[in-house]
C-alpha positions as CSV (number, residue, x, y, z in Angstrom):
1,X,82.9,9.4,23.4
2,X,85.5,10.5,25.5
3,X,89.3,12.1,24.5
4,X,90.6,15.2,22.8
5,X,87.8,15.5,20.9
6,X,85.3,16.0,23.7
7,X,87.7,18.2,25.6
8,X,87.8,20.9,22.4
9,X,84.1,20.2,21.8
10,X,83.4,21.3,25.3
11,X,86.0,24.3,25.0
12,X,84.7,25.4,21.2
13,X,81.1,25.7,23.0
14,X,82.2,26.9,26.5
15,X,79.9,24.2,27.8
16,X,79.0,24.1,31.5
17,X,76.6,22.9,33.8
18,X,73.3,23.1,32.5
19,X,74.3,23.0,28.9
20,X,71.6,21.0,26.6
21,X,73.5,18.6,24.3
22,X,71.4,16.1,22.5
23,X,73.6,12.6,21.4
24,X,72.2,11.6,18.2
25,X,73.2,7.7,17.4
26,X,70.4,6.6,14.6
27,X,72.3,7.4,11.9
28,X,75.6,5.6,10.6
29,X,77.6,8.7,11.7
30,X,76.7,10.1,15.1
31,X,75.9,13.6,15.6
32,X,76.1,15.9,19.0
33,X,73.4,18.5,19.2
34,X,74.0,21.7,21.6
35,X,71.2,23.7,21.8
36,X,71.1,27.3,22.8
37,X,67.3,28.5,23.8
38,X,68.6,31.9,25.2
39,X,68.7,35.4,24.3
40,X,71.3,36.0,20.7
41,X,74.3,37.2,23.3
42,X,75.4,33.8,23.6
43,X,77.1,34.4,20.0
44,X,77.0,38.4,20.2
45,X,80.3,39.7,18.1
46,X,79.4,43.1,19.9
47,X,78.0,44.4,16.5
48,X,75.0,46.1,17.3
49,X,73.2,45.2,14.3
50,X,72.4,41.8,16.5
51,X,71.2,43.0,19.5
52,X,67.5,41.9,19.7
53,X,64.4,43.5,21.5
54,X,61.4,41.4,21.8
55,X,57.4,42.1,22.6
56,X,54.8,40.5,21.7
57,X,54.7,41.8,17.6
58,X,58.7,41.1,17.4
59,X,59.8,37.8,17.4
60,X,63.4,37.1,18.1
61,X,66.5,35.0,16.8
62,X,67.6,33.7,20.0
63,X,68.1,30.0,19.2
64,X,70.6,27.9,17.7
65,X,71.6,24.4,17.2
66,X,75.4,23.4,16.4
67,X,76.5,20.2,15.3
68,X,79.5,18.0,16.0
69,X,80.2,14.7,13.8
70,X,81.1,11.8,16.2
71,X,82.6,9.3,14.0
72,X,82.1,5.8,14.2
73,X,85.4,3.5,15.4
74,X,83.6,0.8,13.0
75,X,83.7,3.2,10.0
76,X,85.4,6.0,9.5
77,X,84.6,6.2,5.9
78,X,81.5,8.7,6.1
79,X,79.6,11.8,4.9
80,X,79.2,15.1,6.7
81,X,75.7,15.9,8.0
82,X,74.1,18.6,6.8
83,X,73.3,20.8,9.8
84,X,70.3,23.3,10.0
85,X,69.9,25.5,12.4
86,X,66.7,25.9,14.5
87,X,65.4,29.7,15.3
88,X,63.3,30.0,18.4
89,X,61.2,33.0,19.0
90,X,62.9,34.5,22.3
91,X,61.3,33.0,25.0
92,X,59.7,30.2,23.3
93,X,60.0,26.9,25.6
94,X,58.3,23.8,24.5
95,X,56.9,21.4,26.4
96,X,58.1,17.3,26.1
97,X,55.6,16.8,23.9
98,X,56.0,19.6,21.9
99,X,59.9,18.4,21.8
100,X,59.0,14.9,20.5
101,X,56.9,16.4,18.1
102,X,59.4,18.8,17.0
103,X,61.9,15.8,16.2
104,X,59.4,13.9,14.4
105,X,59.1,16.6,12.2
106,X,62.9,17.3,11.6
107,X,63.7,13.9,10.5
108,X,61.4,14.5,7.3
109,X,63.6,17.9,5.5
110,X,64.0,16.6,2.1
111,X,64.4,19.6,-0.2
112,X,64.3,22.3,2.7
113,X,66.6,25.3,2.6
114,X,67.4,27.7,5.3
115,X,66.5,27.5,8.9
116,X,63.9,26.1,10.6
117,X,61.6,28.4,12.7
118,X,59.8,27.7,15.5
119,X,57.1,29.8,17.3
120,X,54.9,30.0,19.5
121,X,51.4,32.0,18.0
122,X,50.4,35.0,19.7
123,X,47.4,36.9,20.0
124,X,48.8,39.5,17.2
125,X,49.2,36.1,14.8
126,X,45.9,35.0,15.4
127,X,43.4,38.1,15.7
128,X,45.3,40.5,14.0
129,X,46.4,38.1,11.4
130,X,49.7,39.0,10.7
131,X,52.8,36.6,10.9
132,X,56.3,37.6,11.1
133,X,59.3,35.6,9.8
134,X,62.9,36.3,11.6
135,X,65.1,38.5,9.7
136,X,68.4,35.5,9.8
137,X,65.7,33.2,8.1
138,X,64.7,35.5,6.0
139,X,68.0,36.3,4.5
140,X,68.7,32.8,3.9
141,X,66.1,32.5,1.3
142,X,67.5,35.2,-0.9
143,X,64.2,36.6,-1.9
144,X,62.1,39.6,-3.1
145,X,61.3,42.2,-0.4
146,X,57.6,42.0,-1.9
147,X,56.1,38.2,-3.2
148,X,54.0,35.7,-2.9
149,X,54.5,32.5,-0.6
150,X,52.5,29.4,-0.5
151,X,52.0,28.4,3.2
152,X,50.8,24.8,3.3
153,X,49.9,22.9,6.3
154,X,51.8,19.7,6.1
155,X,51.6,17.9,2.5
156,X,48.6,19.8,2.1
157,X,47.5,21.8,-0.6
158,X,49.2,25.3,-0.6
159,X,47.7,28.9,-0.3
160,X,49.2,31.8,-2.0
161,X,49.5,34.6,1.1
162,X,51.5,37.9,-0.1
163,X,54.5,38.8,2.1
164,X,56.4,42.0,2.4
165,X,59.5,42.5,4.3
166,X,59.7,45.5,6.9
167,X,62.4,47.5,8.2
168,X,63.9,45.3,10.4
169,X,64.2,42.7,7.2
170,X,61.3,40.3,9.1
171,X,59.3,38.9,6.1
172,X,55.7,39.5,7.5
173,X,52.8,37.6,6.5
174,X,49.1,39.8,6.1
175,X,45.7,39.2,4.8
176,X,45.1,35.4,3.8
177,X,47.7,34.8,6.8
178,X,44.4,35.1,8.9
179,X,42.4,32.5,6.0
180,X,45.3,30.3,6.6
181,X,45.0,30.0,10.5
182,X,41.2,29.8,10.2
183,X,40.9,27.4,7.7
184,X,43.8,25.0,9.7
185,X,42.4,26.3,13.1
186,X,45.5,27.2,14.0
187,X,45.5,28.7,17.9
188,X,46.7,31.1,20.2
189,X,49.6,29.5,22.0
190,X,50.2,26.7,19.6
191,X,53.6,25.9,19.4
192,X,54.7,26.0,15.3
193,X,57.5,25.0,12.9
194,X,57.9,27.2,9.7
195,X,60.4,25.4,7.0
196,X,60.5,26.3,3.6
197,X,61.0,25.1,0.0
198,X,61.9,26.4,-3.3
199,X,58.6,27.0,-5.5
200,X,58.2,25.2,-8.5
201,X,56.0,28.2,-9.8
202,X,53.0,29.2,-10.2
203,X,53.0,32.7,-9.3
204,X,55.0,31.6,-5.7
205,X,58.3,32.8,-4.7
206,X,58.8,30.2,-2.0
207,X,57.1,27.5,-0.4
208,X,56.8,27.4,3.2
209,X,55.4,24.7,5.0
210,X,53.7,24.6,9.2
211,X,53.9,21.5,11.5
212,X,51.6,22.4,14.6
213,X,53.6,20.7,17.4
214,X,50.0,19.2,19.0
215,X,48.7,16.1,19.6
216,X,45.4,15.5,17.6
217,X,42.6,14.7,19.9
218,X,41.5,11.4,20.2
């Protein structure tokens, strides 16, 4: 890959030295990755309504992951990828594992809509039993401010846990949030991927389903 291509790629993303960019060749059209684990000022506009201010009950929308199409010499005859963007909580780093994980899991998103999120569980998600989804994933799913959501883990069955969004438009998960973790012995600082569905009924707004980025024991 070389050329005016790579020159405006690099330009378009202001890459330097440093810059993450993830080459991916496995399918018949190549695909460049650059990821972006920092803070949301890397694509501030200057509106304010951006900014973001993280503790431990906040989680932020720092994250992002562009995509460039590197076409094939053998066949230019192709479809455009669909990209989806990834949404780290702010200071969320994962470890290699955790990253090989993570890909495993993104090459299985049939029917998934939105972004996917991934966290890394606090002490606030696990003994106060609340959960809170980003605002910009959120949005995406166009729905309610009040509803129901079956969280599954995996291809597992579903539980129906009631969400509400708050001010700040984060879609926040309370009560059988705390069943859910229990019953899946979920963990302070387990590193997690949120994606989500459309529902097919019964009662649930959305589907939403958790990978835990961690390697089963032997």
């Amino acid at each position: 890959m070389g050329g005016n291509d790579w020159v405006k790629f690099v330009a378009d993303f202001n890459l330097g030295a440093g810059a993450l960019v993830v080459f991916d060749t496995s399918k018949q059209t190549g695909e460049a990755y650059v990821a972006y684990l920092g803070f949301a000022h890397l694509a501030n506009d200057g509106d304010p309504d951006e900014d973001i201010v993280a503790d431990e009950d906040e989680v932020g929308e720092g994250a992002a992951v562009e995509v460039l199409n590197i076409e094939s010499d053998e066949n230019d005859d192709h479809e455009e990828a669909d990209a989806r963007e990834l949404v780290y909580t702010h200071g969320s780093v994962l470890s290699d594992a955790e990253g090989a994980l993570l890909d495993v899991v993104l090459t299985n998103n049939d029917g998934y809509i939105g972004s996917s999120f991934i966290h890394r569980l606090t002490t606030t998600n696990i003994r106060k039993k609340t959960m809170k989804i980003p605002r910009k994933v959120a949005e995406q799913l166009n729905l309610p401010s009040v509803g129901v959501v079956g969280i599954c883990l995996g291809a597992g069955e579903s539980m129906n846990v009631a969400y509400h969004t708050d001010c700040n438009g984060r879609m926040v998960f309370t009560n059988q949030w705390g069943v859910f973790a229990t019953q899946n012995n979920l963990q302070e600082g387990d590193a997690i991927v949120f994606s989500f569905k459309p529902s097919n009924g019964g009662g649930m707004n959305i589907i939403c389903v958790v990978h835990i980025l961690r390697m089963r024991a032997v």
